[in-house]
C-alpha positions as CSV (number, residue, x, y, z in Angstrom):
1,X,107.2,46.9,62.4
2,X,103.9,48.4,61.4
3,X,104.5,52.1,59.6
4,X,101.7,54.9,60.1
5,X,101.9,56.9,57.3
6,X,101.2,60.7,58.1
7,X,102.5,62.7,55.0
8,X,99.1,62.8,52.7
9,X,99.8,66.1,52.0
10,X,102.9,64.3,49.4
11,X,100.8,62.2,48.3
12,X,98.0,59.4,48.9
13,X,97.2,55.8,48.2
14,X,95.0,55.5,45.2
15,X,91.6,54.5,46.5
16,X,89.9,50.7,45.6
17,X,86.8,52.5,44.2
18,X,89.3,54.8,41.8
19,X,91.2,51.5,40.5
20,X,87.7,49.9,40.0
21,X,86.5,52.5,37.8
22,X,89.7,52.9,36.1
23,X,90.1,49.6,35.2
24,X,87.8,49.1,32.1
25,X,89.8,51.9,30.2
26,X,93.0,50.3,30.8
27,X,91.9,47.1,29.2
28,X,88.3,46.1,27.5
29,X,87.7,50.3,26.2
30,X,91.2,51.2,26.1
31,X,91.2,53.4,23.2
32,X,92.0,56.5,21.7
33,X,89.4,59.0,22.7
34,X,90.0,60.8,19.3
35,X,89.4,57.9,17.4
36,X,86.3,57.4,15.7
37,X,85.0,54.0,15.9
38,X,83.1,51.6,18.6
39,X,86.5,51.2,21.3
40,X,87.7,55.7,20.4
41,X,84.0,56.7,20.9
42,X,83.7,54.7,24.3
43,X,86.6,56.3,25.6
44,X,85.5,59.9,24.4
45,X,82.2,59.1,26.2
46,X,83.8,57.9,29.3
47,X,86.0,60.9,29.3
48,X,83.3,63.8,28.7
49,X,81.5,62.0,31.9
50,X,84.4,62.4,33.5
51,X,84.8,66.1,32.6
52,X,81.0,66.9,33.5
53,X,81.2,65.3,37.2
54,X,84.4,67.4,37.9
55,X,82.8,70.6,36.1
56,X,79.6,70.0,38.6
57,X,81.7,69.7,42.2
58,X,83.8,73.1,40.7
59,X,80.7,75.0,40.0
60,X,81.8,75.6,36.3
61,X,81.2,74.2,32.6
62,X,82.5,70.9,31.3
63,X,83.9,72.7,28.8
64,X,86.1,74.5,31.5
65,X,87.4,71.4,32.8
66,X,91.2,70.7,30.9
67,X,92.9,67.2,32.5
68,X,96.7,67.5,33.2
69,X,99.3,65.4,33.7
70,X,98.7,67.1,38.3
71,X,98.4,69.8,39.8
72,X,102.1,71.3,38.7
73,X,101.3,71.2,34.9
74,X,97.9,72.9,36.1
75,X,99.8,75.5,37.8
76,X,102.6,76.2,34.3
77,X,99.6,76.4,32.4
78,X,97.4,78.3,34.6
79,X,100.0,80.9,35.0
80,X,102.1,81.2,31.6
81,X,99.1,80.3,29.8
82,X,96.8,82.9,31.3
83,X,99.1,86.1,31.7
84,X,100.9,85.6,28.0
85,X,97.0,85.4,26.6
86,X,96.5,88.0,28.6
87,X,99.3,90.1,27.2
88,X,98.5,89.1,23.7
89,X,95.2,90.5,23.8
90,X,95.6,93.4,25.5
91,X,98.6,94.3,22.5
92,X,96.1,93.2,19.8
93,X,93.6,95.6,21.1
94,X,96.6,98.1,21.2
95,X,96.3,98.7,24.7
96,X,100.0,98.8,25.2
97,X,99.7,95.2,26.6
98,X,99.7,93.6,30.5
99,X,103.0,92.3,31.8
100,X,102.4,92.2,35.7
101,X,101.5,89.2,37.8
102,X,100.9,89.1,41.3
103,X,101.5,86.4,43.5
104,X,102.5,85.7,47.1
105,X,106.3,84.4,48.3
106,X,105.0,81.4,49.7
107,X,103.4,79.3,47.1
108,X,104.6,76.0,45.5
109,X,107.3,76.2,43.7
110,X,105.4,75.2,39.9
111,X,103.7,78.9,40.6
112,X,107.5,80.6,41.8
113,X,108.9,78.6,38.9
114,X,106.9,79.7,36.1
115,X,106.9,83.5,37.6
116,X,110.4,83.3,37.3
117,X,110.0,82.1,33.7
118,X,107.2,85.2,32.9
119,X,109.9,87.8,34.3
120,X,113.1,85.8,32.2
121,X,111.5,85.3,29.1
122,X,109.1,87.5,28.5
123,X,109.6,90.3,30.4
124,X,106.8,90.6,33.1
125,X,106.8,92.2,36.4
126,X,106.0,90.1,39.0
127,X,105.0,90.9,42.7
128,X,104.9,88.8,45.6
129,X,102.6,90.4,47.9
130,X,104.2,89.8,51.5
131,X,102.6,86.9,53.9
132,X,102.3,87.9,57.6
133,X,103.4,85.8,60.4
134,X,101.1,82.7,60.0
135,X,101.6,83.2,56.2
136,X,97.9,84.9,55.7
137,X,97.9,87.5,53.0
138,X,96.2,91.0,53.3
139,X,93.5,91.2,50.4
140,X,94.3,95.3,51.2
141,X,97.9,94.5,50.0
142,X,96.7,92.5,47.3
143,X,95.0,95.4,45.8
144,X,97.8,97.6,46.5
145,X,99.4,95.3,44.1
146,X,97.4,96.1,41.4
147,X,97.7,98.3,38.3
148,X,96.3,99.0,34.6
149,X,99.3,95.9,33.7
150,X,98.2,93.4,35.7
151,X,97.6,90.4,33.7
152,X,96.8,87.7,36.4
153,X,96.4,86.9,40.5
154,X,97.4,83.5,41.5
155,X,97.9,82.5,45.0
156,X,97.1,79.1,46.7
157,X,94.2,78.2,48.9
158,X,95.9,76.6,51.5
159,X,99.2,76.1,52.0
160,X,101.2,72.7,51.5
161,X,103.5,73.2,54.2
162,X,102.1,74.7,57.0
163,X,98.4,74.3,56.0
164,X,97.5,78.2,56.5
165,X,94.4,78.5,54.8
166,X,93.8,82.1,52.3
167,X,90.1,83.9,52.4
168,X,90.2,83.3,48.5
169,X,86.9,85.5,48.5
170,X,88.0,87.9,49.6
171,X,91.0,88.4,47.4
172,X,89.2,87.2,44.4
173,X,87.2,90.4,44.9
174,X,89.7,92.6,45.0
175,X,91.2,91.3,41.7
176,X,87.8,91.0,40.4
177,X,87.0,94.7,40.9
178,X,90.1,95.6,38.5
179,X,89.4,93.1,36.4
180,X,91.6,90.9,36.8
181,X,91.6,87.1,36.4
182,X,92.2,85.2,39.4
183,X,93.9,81.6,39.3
184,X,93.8,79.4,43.0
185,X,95.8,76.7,43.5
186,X,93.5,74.2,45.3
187,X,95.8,71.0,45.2
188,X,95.9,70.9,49.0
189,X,92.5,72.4,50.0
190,X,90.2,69.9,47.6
191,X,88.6,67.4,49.6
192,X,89.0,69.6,52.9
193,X,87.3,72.8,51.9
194,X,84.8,73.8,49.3
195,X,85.8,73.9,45.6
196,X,83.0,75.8,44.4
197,X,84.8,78.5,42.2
198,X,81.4,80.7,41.4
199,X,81.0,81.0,45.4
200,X,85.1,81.6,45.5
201,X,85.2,84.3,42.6
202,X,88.0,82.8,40.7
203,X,88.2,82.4,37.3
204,X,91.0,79.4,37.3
205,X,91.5,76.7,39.7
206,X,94.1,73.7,39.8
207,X,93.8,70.1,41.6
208,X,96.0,67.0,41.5
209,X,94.3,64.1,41.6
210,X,97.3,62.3,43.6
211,X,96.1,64.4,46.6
212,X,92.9,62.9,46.6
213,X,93.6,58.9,46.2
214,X,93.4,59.2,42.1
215,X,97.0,58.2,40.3
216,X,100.1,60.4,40.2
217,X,100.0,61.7,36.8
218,X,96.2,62.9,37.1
219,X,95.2,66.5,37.3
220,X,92.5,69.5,36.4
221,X,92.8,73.0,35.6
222,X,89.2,74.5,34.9
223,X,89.4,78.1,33.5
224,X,86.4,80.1,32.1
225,X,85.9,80.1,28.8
226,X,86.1,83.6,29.0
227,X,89.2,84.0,30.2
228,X,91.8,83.7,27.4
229,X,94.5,80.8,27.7
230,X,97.4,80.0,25.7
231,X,98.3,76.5,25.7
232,X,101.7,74.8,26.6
233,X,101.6,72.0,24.9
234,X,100.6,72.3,21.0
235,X,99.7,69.5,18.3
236,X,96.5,67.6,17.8
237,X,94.6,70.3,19.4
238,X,93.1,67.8,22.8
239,X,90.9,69.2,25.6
240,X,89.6,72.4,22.8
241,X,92.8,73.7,21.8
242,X,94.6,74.1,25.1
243,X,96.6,70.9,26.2
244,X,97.5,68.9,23.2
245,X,98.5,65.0,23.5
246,X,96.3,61.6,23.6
247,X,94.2,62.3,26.5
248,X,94.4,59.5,29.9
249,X,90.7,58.4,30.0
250,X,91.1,56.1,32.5
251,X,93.2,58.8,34.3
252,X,90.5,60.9,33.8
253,X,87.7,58.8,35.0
254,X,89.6,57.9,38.2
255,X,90.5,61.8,38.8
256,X,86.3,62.1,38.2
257,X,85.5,59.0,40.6
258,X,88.2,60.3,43.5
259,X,87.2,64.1,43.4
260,X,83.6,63.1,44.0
261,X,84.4,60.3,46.8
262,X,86.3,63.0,48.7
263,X,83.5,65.9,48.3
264,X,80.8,63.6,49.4
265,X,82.8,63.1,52.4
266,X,84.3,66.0,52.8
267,X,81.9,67.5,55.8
268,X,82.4,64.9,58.2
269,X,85.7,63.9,57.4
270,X,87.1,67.7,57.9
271,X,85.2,68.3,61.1
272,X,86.7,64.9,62.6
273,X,90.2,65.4,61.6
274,X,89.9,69.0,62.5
275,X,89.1,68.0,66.3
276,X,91.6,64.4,66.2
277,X,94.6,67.4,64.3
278,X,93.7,70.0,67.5
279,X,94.4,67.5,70.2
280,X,97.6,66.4,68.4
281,X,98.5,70.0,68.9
282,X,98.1,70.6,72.1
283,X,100.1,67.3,73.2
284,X,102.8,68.5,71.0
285,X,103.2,71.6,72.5
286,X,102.3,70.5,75.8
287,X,105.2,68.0,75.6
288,X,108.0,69.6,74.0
289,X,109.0,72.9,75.7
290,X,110.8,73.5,71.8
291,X,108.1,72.8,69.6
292,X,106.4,75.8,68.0
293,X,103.5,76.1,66.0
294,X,104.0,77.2,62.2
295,X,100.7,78.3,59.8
296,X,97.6,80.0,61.3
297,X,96.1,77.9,63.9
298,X,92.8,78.9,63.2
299,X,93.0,79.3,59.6
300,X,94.4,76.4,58.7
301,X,93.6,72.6,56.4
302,X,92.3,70.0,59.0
303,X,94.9,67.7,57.9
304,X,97.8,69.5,58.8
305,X,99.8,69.7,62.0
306,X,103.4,71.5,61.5
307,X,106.1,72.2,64.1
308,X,109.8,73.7,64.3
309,X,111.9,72.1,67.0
310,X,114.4,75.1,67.8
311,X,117.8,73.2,68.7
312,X,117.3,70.2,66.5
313,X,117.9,68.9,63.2
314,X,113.9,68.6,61.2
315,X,115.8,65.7,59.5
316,X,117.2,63.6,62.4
317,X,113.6,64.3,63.9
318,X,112.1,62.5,61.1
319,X,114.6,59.6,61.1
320,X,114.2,59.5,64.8
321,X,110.1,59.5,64.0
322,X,110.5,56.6,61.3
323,X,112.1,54.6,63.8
324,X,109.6,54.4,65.9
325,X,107.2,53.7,62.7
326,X,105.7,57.0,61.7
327,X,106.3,58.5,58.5
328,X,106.3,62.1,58.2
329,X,108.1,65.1,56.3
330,X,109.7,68.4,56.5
331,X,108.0,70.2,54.4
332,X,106.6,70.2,50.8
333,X,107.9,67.3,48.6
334,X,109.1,68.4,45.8
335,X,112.3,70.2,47.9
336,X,112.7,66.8,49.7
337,X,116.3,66.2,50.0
338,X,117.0,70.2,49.8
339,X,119.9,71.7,52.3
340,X,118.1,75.4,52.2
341,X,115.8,76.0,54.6
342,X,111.5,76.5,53.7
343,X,111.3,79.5,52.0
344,X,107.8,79.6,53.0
345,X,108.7,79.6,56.8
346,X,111.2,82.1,56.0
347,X,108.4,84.1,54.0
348,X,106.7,84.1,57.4
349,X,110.0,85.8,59.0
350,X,110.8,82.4,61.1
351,X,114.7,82.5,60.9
352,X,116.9,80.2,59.0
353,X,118.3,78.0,61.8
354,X,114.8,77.6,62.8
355,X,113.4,76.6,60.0
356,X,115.3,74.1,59.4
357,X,114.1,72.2,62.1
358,X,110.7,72.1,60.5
359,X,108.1,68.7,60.6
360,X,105.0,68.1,58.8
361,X,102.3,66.0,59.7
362,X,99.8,65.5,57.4
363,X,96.3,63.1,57.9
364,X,94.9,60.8,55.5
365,X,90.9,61.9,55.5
366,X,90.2,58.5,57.1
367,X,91.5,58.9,60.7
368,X,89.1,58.4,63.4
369,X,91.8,57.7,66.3
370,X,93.0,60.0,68.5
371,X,97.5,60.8,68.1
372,X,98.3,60.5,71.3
373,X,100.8,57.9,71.3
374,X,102.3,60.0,67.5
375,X,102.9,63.1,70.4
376,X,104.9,60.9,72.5
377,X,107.0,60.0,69.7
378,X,107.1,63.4,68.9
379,X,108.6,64.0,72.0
380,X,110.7,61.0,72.7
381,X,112.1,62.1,68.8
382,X,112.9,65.6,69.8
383,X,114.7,64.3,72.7
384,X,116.6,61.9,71.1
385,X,117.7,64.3,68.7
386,X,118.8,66.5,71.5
387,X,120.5,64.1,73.5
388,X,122.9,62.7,70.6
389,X,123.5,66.8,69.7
């Protein structure tokens, strides 16, 4: 039985183009981009071509550009490394130091996580400014947040569970009119919405390239130079100073190659998926008296359609679904396999029993056929489900 795989937004399959390009720095120039002879300085060349295509797409210097090992070393190093410079400087200029970063409840869990590490280890405050019931946040309560402490804002674009997309502008403006650096996690909006940090106002932004049909183990965090980091990982002093270790060139070049595949195409393929994701919807709904809608449904990543089915189990939906050849997922990846309900669904007040029921569908950037017959499985699924309760 054929399998239609609609959970992109876990990952996607690396694209023939990226493997082509890759390909030359895994074999004939497969050297060490710090070494200096013919096979090192090949690989530093390829690699700084790499780092000036991404640069150009983000709207920011090459010199921004730092590769990662994806988008949740991005995010550590985005938000340890920006608030502890932060701190640092503030202390050395003896201005009695920043210790407060704001956030919001509902962002992956490498953001929550390293939060958690800022207020355990060093001491910060940290606020999570309050989602409403599509999970949008309120730029006003944003700057609410605010105070002489804060050391960094970092919040996600779009959501990688429900797909509610922020206005990043808008809070970027708010933070930018205290002065304070702003850091977007764009892993799930890049190749859906514009990347553009100068037109977004944010000093630090974070992709995956696994997202994007690059190799799991690629990433990117660009942060102005202006904007003081401390690094994570310490040694031979790669990518300037702030991510030590042998650099992945031909990781690099396929991140590059992938990132500009999916902005070329990014117009068209948004606006199509947008309009083949909005039919899904309504057939969903129209078809299961149960299902409700979770995320904004205007605001919200083309690629994304995600339901609760109140009086089932999200899980046996999904087994139910696979049988019937369609892949999909309850939520964000990285808690696959988790007992405890979404605590982004719970961020949105959507109670616990509820959200347990959660399904995620998530389009690959190539679909051009309508769903129709995925909404009938939907509902057979749901029904199923029900029935063997």
């Amino acid at each position: 039985m054929s399998m239609l795989y609609l959970d992109n937004a876990a990952t996607t399959p690396v694209r023939p183009e990226v493997l082509d390009a890759m390909m030359p720095f895994l074999t004939r120039w497969f050297g060490n981009a710090s070494s200096h002879h013919t096979v090192g300085e090949a690989a530093a060349d390829a690699l700084a071509d790499a780092r000036t295509r991404v640069a150009g797409i983000l709207g920011m210097r090459a010199s921004d550009v730092i590769f990662t090992s994806g988008g949740t070393e991005a995010n550590n190093l985005a938000v340890k490394g920006i608030a502890i410079a932060a701190d640092a400087r503030s202390r050395s200029l003896s201005q009695g130091g920043r210790r407060h970063v704001v956030t919001t409840p509902i962002e992956h869990e490498s953001v929550l996580e390293s939060a958690r590490y800022l207020e355990r280890v060093h001491g910060f405050a940290v606020t999570r400014v309050p989602v409403d019931d599509v999970g949008r946040v309120d730029p006003d309560a944003v700057a609410r947040a605010l105070d002489g402490d804060a050391a960094l804002v970092s919040f996600g674009y779009a959501n990688n569970e429900v797909g509610t997309v922020q206005d990043v502008a808008a809070i970027a403006a708010v933070a930018r009119g205290q002065g304070v650096p702003v850091h977007v996690d764009a892993v799930q909006a890049a190749g859906w919405l514009p990347l553009n940090a100068t037109e977004l106002g944010v000093d630090a932004i974070s992709l995956a390239g696994h997202k994007l049909g690059a190799p799991k183990g690629s990433g990117v965090l660009a942060v102005r130079g202006r904007v003081p980091l401390e690094p994570l990982l310490h040694g031979g002093g790669q990518e300037r100073g702030r991510r030590s270790g042998t650099e992945d060139v031909a990781g690099a070049v396929g991140f590059a190659i992938a990132l500009e595949l999916a902005e070329a195409e990014r117009a068209d393929s948004s606006a199509r998926v947008a309009a083949l994701r909005d039919a899904f919807i309504a057939r969903v709904l129209e078809a299961v008296p149960s299902a409700r809608l979770t995320g904004d449904p205007v605001h919200r990543l083309p690629g994304t359609a995600s339901f609760t089915f109140a009086g089932t189990s999200g899980e046996a939906v999904l087994l139910e679904l696979e049988r019937r050849g369609i892949v999909s997922s309850s939520g964000s990846a990285c808690a696959a396999g988790s007992d405890e309900p979404s605590h982004v669904l719970l961020a949105m007040g959507i109670a616990p029993e509820v959200a347990q029921t959660a399904v995620r569908f998530t389009f690959p950037h190539a679909l051009r056929e309508p769903l129709d017959a995925v909404a009938g499985a939907v509902a057979a699924s749901v029904v199923a489900v029900q029935s063997s309760g």
